[in-house]
C-alpha positions in Angstrom: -127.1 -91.3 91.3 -129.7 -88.8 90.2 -127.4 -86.0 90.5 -124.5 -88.0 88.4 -127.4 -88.1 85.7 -128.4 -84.7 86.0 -124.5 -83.2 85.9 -124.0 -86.0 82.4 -127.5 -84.8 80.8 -126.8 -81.1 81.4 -122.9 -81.6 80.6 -124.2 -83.4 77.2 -126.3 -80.6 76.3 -123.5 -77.9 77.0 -121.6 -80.1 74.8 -123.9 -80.4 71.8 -124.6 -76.1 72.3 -121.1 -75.6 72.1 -120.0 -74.5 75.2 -117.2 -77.1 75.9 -115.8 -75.6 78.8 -119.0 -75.5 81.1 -119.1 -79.2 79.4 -116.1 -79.9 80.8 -116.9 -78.6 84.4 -119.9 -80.5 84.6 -118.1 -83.7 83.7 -115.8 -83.0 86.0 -118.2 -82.8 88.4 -119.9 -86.1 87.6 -116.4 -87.5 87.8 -115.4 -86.5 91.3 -119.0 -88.0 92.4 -118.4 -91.4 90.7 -114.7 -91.5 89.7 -115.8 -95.1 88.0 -118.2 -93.2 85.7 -116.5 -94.0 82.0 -119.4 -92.1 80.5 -118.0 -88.7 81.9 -114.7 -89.9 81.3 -115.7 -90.0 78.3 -117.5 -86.5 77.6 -114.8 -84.7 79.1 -112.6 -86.2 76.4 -115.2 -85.5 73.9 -115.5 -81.9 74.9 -111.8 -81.0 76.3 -111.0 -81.1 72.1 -112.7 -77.8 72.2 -110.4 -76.3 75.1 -107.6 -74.7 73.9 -106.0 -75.3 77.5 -106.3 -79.0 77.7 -103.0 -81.1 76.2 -103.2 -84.2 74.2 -101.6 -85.9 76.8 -104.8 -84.5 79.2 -107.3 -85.7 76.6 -105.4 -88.8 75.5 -105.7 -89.7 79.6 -109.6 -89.3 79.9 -110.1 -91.4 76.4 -108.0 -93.7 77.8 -109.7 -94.1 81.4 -113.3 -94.7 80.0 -111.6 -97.0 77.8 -110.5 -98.8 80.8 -113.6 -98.5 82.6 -115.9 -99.8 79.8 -113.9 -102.0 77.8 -115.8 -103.5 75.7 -117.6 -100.2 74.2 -116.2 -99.3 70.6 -117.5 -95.9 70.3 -114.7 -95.7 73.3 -112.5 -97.0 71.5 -113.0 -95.7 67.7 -113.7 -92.0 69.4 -109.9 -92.8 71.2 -108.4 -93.9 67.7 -109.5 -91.3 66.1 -108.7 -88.6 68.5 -104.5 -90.6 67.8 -105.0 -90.1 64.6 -105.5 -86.6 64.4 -102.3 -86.0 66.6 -100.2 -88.0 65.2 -100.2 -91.1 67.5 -100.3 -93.8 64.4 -99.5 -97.0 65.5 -101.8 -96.4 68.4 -104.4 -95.1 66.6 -104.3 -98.5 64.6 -104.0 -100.6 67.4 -107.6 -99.0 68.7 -108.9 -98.9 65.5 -108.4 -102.8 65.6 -109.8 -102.9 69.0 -112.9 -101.3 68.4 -113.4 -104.0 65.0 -112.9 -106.6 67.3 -115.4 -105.8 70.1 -117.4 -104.8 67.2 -117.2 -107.5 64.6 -120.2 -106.1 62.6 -119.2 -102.7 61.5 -115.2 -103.3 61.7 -115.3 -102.3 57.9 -116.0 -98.9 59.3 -113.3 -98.9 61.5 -111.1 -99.9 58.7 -111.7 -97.7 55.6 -111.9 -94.6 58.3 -107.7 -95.7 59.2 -107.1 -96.3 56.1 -108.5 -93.0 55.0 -107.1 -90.4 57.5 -104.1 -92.5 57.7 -103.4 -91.7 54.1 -104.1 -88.3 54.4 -102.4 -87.6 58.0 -99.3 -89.1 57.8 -97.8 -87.9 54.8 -98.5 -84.1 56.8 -97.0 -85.3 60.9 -94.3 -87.1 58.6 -93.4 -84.3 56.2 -89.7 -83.7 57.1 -88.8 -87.9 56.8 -91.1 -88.1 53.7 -89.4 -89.7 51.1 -90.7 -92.1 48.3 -90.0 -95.0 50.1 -92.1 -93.4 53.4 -94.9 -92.2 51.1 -95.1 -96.1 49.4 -95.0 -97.4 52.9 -97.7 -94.7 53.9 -100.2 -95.9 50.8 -99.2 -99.2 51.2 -100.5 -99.9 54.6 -103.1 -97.0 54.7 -104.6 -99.1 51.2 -104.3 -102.4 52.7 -106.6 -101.2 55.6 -109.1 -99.9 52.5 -108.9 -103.4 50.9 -109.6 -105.6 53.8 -112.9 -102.7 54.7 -113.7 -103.8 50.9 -112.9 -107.6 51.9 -110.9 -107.6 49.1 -107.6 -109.3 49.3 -103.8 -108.4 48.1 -103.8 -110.3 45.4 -107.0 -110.2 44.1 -107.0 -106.2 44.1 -103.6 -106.8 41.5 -105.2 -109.3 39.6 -108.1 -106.9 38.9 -106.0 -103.3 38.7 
């Protein structure tokens, strides 16, 4: 187990210097010596983002492994929504955003206001050649309902005070 620690600490600090390749070879390598290791599961996910070589579909498979092998961690989970956000992947990214407010009740507000957010701003782009009024309303409509509920402020009241 020492080596797995020394191959995540040195694979962390390639990450944090930049070097996301030699990051991803030493997660790699903590990986093949504990294949049930979601922290390097994890990494490699976190650092393949800055390999030009590596496909969504590659990094959307790691995010999704140490999300299956720590299930209950919502930096997993938020780091995985977020990653489907910025590629498009809407409704999944949603569906872990919720996940990660769930498993953590306390900052789910967070979670929230950050869909609700990049959802307003990345959608109307991924969605630009179906983008008509009616998609752009739908776009604010649930992108803002996501804003009110991070707010705790309901439907209703929001109209009654706008």
């Amino acid at each position: 187990m020492a080596n797995i620690d020394r191959d995540l600490m040195e694979a962390q600090e390639a990450l944090a210097s930049g070097d996301f390749d030699s990051a991803v070879s030493r997660y790699t390598k903590a990986i093949k010596a504990d294949p049930k290791c979601a922290e390097a599961y994890f990494g490699k996910a976190e650092a393949s983002m800055g390999v030009p070589k590596m496909t969504p579909e590659e990094v959307m498979a790691l995010y999704k492994k140490a999300v299956e092998l720590d299930p209950k961690n919502p930096i997993y989970q938020s780091s995985y929504a977020s990653y489907l956000l910025e590629i498009g992947r809407f409704n999944e990214a949603e569906a872990a955003y919720n996940k990660a407010s769930e498993l953590d009740p306390d900052n789910a507000r967070y979670y929230w206001s950050e869909f609700g957010v990049e959802y307003i701003q990345r959608a109307p782009v991924v969605m630009e050649k179906f983008l008509d009024d009616k998609t752009r309303d739908m776009i604010l409509k649930k992108g803002l309902g996501y804003l009110l509920r991070a707010a705790g402020i309901s439907e209703q009241e929001a109209k009654r005070i706008l």
